[in-house]
Residue frames relative to the residue before (quaternion, step in Angstrom):
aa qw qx qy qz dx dy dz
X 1.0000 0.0000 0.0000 0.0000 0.00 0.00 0.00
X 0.0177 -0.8943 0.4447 0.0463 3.24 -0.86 0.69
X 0.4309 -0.7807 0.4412 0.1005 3.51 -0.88 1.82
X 0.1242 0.8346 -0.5363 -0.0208 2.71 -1.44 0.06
X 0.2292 -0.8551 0.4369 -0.1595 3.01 -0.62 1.71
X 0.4614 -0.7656 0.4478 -0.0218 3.23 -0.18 2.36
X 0.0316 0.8552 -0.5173 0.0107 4.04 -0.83 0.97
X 0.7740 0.5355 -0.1419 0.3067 3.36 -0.76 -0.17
X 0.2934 0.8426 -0.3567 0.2770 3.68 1.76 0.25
X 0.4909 0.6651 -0.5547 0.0946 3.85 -1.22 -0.88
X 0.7095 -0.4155 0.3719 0.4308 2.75 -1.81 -0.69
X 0.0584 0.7188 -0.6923 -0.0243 3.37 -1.06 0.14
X 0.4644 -0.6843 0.5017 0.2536 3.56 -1.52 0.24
X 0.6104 -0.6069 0.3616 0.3583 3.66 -1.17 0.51
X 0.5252 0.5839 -0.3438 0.5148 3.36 -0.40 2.00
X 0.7044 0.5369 -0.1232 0.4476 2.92 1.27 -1.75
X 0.2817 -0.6183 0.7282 0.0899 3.50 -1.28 -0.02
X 0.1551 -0.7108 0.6650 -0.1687 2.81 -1.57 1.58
X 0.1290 -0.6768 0.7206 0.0777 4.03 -0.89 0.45
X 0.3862 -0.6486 0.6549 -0.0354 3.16 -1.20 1.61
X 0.1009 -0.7716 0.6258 0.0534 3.71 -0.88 0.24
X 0.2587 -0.8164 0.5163 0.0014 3.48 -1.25 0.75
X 0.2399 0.8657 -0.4354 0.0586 3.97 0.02 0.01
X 0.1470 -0.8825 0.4416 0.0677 2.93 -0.46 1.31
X 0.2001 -0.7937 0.5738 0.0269 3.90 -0.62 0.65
X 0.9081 -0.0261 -0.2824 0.3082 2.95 -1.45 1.45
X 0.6949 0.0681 -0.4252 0.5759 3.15 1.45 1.83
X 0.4361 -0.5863 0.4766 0.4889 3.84 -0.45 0.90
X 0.6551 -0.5335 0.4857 0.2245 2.43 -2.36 0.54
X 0.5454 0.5332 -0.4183 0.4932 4.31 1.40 -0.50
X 0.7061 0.3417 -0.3908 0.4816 4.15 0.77 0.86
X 0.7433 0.3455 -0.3520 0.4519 3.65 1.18 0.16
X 0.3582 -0.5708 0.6882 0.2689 3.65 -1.48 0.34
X 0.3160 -0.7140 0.6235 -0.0407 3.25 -0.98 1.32
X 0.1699 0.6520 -0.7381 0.0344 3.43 -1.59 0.38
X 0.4155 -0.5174 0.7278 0.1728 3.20 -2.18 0.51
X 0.0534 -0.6898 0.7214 -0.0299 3.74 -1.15 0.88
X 0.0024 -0.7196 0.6891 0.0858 3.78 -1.31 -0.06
X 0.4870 -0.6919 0.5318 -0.0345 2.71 -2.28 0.54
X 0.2901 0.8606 -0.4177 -0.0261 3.52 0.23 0.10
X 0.7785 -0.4083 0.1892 0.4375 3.33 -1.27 0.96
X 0.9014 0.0376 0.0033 0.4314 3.54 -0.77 0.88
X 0.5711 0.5706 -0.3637 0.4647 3.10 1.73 0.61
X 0.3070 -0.6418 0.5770 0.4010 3.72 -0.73 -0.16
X 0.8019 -0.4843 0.2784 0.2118 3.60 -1.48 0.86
X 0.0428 0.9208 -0.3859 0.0356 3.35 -0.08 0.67
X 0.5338 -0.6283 0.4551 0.3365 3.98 -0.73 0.28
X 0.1709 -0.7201 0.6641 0.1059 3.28 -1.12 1.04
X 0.7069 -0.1732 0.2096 0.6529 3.79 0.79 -1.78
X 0.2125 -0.5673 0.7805 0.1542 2.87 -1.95 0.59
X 0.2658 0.6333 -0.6898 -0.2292 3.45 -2.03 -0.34
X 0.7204 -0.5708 0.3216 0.2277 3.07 -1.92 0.96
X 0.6426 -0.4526 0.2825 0.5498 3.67 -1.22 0.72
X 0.7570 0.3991 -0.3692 0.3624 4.16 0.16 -1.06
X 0.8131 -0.3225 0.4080 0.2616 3.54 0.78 -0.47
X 0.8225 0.2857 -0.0209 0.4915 3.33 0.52 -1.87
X 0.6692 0.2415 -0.3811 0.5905 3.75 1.04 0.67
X 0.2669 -0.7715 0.5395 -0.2062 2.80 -1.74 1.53
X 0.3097 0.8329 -0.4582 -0.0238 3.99 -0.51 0.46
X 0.1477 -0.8452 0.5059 0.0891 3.16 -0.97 0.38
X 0.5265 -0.5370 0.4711 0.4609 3.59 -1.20 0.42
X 0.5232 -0.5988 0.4383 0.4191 3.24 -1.55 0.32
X 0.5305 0.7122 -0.3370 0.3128 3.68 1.08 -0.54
X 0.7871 0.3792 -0.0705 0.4813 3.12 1.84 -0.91
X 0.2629 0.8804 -0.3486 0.1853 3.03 2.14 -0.62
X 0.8538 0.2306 -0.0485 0.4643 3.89 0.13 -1.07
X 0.6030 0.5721 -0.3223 0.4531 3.51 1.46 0.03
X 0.8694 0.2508 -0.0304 0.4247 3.04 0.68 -1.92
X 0.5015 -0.7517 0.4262 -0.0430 3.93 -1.25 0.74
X 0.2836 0.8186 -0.4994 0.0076 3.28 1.17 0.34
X 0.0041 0.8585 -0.5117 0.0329 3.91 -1.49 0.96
X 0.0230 -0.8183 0.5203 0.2433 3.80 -0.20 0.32
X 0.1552 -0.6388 0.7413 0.1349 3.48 -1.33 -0.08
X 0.3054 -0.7449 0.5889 0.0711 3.57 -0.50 1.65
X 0.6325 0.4337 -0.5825 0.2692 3.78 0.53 0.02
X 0.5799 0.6137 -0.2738 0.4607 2.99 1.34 -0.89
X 0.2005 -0.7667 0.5333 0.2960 3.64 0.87 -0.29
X 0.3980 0.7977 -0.1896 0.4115 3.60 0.88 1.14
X 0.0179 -0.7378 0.6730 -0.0489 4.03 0.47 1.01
X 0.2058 0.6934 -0.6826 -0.1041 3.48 -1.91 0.86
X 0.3182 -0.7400 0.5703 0.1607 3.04 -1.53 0.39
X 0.1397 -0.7791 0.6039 0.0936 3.38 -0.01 1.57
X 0.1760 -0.6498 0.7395 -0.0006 3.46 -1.38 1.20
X 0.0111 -0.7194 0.6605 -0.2148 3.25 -1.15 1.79
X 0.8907 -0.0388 -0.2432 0.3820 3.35 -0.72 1.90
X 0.4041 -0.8932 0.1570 -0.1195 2.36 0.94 1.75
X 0.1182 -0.8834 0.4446 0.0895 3.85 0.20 0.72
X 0.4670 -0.6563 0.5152 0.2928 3.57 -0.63 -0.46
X 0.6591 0.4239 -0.3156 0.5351 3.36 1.68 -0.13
X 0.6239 0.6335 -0.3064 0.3400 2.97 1.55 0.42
X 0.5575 0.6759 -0.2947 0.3814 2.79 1.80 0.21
X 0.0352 0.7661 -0.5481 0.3339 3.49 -1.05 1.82
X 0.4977 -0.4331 0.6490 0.3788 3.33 -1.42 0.46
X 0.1128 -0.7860 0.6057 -0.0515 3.43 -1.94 1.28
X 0.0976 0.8205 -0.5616 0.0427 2.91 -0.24 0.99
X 0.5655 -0.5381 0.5814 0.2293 2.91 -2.57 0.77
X 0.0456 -0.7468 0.6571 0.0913 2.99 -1.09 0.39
X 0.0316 -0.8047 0.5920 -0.0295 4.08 -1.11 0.44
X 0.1856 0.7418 -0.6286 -0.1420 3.37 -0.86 0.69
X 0.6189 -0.4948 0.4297 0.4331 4.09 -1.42 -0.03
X 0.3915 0.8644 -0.2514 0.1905 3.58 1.35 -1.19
X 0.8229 0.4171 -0.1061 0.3711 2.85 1.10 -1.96
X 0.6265 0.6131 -0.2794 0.3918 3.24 1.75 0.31
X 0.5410 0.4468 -0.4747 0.5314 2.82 1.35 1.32
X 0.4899 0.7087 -0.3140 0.3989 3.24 1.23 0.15
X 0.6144 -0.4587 0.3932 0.5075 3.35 -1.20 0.26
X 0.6486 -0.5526 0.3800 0.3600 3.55 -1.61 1.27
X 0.7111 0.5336 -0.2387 0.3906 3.45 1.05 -1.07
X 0.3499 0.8625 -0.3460 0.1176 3.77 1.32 -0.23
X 0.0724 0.8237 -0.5616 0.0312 3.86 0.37 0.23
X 0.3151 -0.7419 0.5854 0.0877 3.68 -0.52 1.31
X 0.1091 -0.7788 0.6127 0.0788 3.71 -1.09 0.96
X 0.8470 0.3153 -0.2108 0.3725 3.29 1.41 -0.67
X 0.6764 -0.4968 0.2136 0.5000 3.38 -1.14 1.06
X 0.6936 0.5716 -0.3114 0.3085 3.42 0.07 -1.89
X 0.6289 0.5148 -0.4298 0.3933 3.88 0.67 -0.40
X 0.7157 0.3654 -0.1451 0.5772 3.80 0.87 -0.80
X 0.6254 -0.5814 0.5065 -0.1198 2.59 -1.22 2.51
X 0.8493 0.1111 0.0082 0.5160 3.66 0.10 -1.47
X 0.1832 -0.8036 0.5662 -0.0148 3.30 -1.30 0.89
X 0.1873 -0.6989 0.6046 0.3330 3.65 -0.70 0.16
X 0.7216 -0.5012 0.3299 0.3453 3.35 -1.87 -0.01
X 0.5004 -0.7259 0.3536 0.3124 3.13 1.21 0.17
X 0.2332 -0.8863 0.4000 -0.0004 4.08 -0.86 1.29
X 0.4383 -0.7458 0.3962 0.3077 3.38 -0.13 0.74
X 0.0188 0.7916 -0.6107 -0.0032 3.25 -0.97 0.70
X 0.0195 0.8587 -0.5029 0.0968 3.63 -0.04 0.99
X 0.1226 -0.8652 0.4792 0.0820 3.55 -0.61 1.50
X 0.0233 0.8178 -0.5293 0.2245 3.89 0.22 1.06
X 0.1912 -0.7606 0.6201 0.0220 2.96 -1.49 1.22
């Protein structure tokens, strides 16, 4: 089974920039496509980024498209998603998500949709407030 445990959340103000963290436990991170999903109040879950098991495929929401960064770094056993200029409608519960799957896919695979990804973290508050 395989965990994962989301860091690096709070408050911050509209402008700011935050780095999300990801860690996955009880399968390295060089066998899983990864993504970042959110939540907001009265909203139903949605995709922010994904990238593929090698690295060299990447997606993003358009909402986040010019803002947000998603990256992993497999020594570190470690996926992040640096969020830069910060909104207030970005604020939401974030979660990681990871499945093994995508390592049979094409190197370039980047998941957008929930139903593909198996493992979830508990999911981190981010809250943008002035």
């Amino acid at each position: 089974q395989v965990e994962l445990v989301e860091s690096g959340g709070g408050l911050v103000q509209p402008g700011d920039s935050l780095r999300l963290s990801c860690a996955p436990s009880g399968l390295a991170l060089r066998w899983l496509g990864m993504g970042w999903f959110r939540q907001a109040p009265g909203k139903e879950r949605e995709f922010v980024a994904a990238i593929s098991v090698s690295g060299g495929g990447t997606a993003y929401a358009n909402s986040v498209k010019d803002r947000f960064s998603i990256s992993r770094d497999n020594a570190k056993n470690s996926v992040y998603l640096q969020m830069n200029s910060l909104k207030p409608e970005d604020t939401a519960v974030y979660y990681c998500a990871a499945d093994s799957r995508f390592a049979y896919a094409s190197g370039t695979y980047a998941s957008t949709t929930q139903r593909e990804y198996r493992y979830w973290g508990q999911g981190i508050q981010v809250t943008v407030s002035s």
